[in-house]
N, C-alpha and C positions, 0 to 999 in steps of 0.2 A: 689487431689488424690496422695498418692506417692507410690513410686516405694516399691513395697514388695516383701520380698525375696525369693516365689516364682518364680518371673519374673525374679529375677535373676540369679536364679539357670537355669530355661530355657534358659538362656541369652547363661551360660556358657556350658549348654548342648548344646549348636548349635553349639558350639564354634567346640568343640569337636569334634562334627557328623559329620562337614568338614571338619575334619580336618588342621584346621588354627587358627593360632598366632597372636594376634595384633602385634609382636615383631619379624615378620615374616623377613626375612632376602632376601625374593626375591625382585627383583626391578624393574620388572615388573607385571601389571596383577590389578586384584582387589577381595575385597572380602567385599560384603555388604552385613551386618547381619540386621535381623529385628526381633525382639520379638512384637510380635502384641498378644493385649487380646481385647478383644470383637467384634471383626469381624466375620462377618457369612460366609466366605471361601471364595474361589472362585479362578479364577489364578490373579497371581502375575503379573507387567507389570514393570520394569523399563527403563525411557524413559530420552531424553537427546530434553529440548528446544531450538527448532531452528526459530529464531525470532517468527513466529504466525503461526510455527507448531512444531508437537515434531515428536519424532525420536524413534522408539522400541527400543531397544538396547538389552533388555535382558529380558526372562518372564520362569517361573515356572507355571507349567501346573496344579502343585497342592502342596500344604503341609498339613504338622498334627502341630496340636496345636498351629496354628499362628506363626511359625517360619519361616522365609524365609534367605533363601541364596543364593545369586546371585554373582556367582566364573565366570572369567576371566584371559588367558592368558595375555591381551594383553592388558594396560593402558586404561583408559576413557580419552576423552579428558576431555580438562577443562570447564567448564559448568555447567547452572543450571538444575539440573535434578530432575526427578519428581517420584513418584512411586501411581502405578493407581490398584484401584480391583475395578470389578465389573462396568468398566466404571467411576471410580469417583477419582479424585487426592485426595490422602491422605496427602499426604505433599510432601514438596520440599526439594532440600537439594543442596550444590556448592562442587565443585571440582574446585579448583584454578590452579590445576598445574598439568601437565600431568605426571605423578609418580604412583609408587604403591601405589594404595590405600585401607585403611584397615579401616571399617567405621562401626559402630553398633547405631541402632536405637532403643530406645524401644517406642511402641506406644502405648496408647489405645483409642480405638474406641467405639463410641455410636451411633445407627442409620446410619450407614455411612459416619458419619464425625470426625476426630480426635480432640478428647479432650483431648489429654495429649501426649508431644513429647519430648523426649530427645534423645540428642546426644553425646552417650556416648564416653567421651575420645576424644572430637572433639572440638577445641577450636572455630574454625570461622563459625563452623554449628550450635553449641550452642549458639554463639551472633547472628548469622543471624534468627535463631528464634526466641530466642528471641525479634530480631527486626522488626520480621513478625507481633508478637502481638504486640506489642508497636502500628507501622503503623495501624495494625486491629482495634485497642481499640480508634485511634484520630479517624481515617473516621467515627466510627459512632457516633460522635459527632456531630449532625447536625446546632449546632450553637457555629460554632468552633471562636474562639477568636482571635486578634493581638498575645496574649499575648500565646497560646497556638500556632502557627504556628511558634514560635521564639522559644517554645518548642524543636517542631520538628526538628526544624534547628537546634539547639544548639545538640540534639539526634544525628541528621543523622550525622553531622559533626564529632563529636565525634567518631560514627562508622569509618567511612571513613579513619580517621586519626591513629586509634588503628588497623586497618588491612591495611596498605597499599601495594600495588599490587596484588591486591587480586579483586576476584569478588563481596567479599562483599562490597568492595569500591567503585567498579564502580555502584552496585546498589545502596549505600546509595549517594553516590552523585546524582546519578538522582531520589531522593526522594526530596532533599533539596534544588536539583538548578535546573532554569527555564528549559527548552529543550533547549536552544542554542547551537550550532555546540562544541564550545568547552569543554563542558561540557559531552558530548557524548562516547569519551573514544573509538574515532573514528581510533585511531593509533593499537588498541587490539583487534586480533584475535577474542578472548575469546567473545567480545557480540556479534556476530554472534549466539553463543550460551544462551543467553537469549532472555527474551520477549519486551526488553527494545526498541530495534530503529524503528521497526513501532507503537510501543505506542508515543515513543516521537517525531518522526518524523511528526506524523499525529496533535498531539497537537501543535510541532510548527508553523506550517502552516494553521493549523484552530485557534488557538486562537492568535497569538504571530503574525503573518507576514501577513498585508493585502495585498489583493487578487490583486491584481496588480503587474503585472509585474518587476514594478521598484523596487520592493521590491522583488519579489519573487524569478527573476536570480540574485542577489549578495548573496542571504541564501543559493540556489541551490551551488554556487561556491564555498563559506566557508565550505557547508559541506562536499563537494568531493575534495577541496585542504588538510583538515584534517585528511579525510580518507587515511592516508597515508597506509595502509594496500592494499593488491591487490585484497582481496576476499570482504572486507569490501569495499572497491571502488566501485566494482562489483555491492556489493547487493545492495547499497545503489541508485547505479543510475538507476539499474534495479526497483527496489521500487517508486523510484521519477519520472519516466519517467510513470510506471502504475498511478500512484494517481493521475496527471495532465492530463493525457490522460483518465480517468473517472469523472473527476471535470465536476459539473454542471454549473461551471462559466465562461463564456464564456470569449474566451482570452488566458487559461489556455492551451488550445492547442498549443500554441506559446511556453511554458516554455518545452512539451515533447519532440518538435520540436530541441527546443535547446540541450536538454541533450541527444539526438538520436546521433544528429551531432555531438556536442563540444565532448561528453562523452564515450557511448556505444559503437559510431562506429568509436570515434578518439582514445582519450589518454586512456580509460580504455583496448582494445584489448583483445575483451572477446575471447576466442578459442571453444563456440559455435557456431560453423556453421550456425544452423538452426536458433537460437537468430539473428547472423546478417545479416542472410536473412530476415530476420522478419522487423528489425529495416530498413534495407537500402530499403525495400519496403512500411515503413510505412514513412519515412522523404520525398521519391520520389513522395508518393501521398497525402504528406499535407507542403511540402516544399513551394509551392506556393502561394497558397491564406490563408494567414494564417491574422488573424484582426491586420488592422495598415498597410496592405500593400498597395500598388495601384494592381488591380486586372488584372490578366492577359489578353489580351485583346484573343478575339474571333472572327473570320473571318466565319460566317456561314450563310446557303444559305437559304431564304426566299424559301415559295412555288413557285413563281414565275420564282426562279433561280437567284435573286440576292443574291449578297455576304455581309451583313452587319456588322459593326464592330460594337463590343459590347462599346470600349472606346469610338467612333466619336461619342456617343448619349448625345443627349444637355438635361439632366436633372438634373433636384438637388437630385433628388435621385433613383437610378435605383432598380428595386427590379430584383434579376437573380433567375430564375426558373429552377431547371434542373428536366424533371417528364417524367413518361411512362403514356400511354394513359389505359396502363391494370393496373397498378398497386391503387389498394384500398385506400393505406394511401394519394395518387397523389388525387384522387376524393374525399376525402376529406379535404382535408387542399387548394385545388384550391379556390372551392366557398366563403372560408374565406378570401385569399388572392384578391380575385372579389371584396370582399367589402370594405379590405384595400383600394385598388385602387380607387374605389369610394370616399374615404373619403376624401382622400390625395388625387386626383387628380386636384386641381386647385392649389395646391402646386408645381407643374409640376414632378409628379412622373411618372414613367416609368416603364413597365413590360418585360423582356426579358425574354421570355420562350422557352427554350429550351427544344426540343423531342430526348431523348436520345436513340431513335431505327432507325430502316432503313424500317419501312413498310409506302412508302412515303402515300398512299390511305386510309390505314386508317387512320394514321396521319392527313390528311384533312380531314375526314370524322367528326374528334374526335378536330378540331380545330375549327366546328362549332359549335361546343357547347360551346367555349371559347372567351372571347371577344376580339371584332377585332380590338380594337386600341391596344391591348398588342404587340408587335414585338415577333414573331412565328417563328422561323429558328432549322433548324437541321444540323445536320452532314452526309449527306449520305454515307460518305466511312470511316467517323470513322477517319480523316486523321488530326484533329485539337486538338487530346489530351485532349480535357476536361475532358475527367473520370478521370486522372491523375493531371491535373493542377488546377481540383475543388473537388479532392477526389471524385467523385462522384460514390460510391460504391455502392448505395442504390438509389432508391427516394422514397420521393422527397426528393431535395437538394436547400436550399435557404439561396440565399445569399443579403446583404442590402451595395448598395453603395452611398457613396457621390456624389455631383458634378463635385468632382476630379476624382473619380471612387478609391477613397480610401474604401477600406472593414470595414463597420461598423457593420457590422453582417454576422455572419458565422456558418452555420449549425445551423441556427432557424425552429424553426417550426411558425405559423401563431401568436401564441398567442404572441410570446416574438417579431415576427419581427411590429407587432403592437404597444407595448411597445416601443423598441428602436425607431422607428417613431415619435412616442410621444412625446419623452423627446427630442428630436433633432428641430422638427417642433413647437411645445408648449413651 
């Protein structure tokens, strides 16, 4: 479809109705035109992306004849930015530098999605569209080739090299090159403001780096020694310390641990208050028993009144219970842990269950219903720290030790501390 000189007469009538100059002489502020045909109204929204959210920034409550103008004092930053009606992004567009800027779009719309975009008088907006289609037209090639991926490379490269320092560089490099730390563009402000570091962030770490440890702290360190930026430092370890701290993979709690300590609450010095209370209360009650360590040991008092210690138990593998006698998810996941014990028990397995309340009577009441060779002790004054030294925020809490009383399982539930049994005794 091309541009007809209708659209462009409205182009230049909007010009006008704002009174503003592409050739404008202010050096501050901005001024983004949009000639829109086929859209069915509605308000205007322009929004600035900030990693995997955006940012209002600027919105028109209404226009005539699909012209929009969106005037500011005060520069945009640099960023990719979006512009939304009716709930739906119509296209994006980069601001590289924080300058005045003076931008005009002409668009048309079918159905609610742009079929036709120019950037008028816009050199790095116009190849970055350009480059949007390019990208659009490979993906959906579902049986994409050697020879067409060398394409791409050969394209993005290209981009990257004809706009340098710019954002359309930093995005066509992370089109072309793996997610690795330095590739990331980790030292500029500016991706802070796209959608780029938890998309690559999360594909590094689930396709690129396996799930272990030994791998996972030297990537966590390359990528916060290259975030040489203060804010970029920031997000990046705030980001990293959530996605391990909701990993379903057990272990991964050791890497949040680390970037709490090394990171959040050492070298980055976030000046969120409430952040470092957060952080210095979640390292306090998972600093301890984290998997791979030797387990802290436990001094607590049998019904009888004696004191047992959780390390002195001579078994090859101790299962640690921490439960309440009310609590629902405790009464169910026990009877499973009963048959554990059953299967494994000529293995020389051992059950420490621990009663994380103070009502000693019903405590025994509710210990008959459990069986009596498991080791039954509480804490009646609360004076041995376990909710702290075993996180134990919740129950149930189960934990899987060695012979050593090395932590081989942490924060299981029944099914997976059966598993890990498994492959250890089989």
């Amino acid at each position: 479809m091309k541009i007809c000189v209708v659209c462009l007469f409205i182009a230049l009538s909007m010009f006008m109705a704002c009174g503003v100059l592409l050739n404008t002489t202010e050096k501050e502020g901005y001024c983004i035109v949009l000639s829109i045909t086929g859209n069915s109204g509605g308000k205007g929204l322009l929004a600035l992306q900030k990693t995997d959210k955006i940012l209002v920034i600027d919105s028109l409550p209404f226009f005539s004849k699909g012209n929009l103008c969106f005037r500011g004092k005060k520069s945009l930053l640099p960023g990719q930015y979006t512009y939304i009606q009716n709930g739906r992004r119509l296209f994006n567009f980069l601001i590289s530098f924080e300058q005045r800027t003076d931008l005009h779009f002409i668009v048309s719309v079918e159905n609610g999605r742009t079929i036709q975009l120019v950037a008028q008088g816009d050199r790095e907006n116009s190849a970055y569209m350009e480059f949007q289609r390019f990208i659009q037209n490979a993906n959906r090639n579902p049986n994409i080739s050697r020879t067409d991926v060398e394409k791409i490379d050969r394209y993005t490269d290209s981009i990257a090299k004809c706009y340098p320092n710019t954002l359309l560089e930093i995005i066509a490099n992370n089109i072309s090159k793996p997610p690795l730390p330095k590739h990331l563009a980790l030292h500029d402000r500016r991706i802070l403001h796209t959608s780029i570091l938890p998309i690559r962030l999360q594909s590094l770490f689930t396709n690129i780096v396996p799930a272990q440890l030994e791998y996972v702290i030297p990537q966590i360190d390359s990528i916060l020694l290259l975030a040489t930026d203060p804010l970029v430092k920031e997000w990046c370890g705030e980001f990293l310390l959530n996605y391990f701290l909701s990993s379903d993979i057990m272990g991964m709690e050791n890497a949040s641990v680390y970037i709490a300590k090394k990171y959040l609450a050492g070298e980055i010095k976030s000046n969120d208050a409430e952040l470092l209370t957060e952080i210095a209360n979640y390292v306090s009650f998972n600093e301890h028993a984290l998997l791979g360590m030797t387990a802290p040991d436990l001094f607590l008092y049998n019904a009888e009144g004696q004191k047992i210690s959780l390390l002195n138990l001579k078994a090859d593998y101790t299962i640690l219970l921490f439960y309440d006698h009310e609590c629902p998810l405790c009464r169910e996941h026990i009877p499973e842990i009963e048959s554990i014990y059953k299967q494994y028990q000529a293995k020389n397995i051992m059950v420490f269950a621990v009663y994380t309340q103070d009502r000693f009577e019903e405590w025994q009441r509710y210990v008959q219903t459990l069986n009596r060779e498991w080791i039954h002790v509480w804490d009646p004054n609360f004076s041995s720290g376990f909710h702290r030294l075993y996180n134990v925020t919740g129950t149930p809490k189960i934990y899987l030790l060695d012979q050593n009383k090395t932590i081989i399982g942490r924060g299981v539930d029944a099914i997976v501390l059966k598993k890990i049994l498994s492959h250890y005794i089989n």
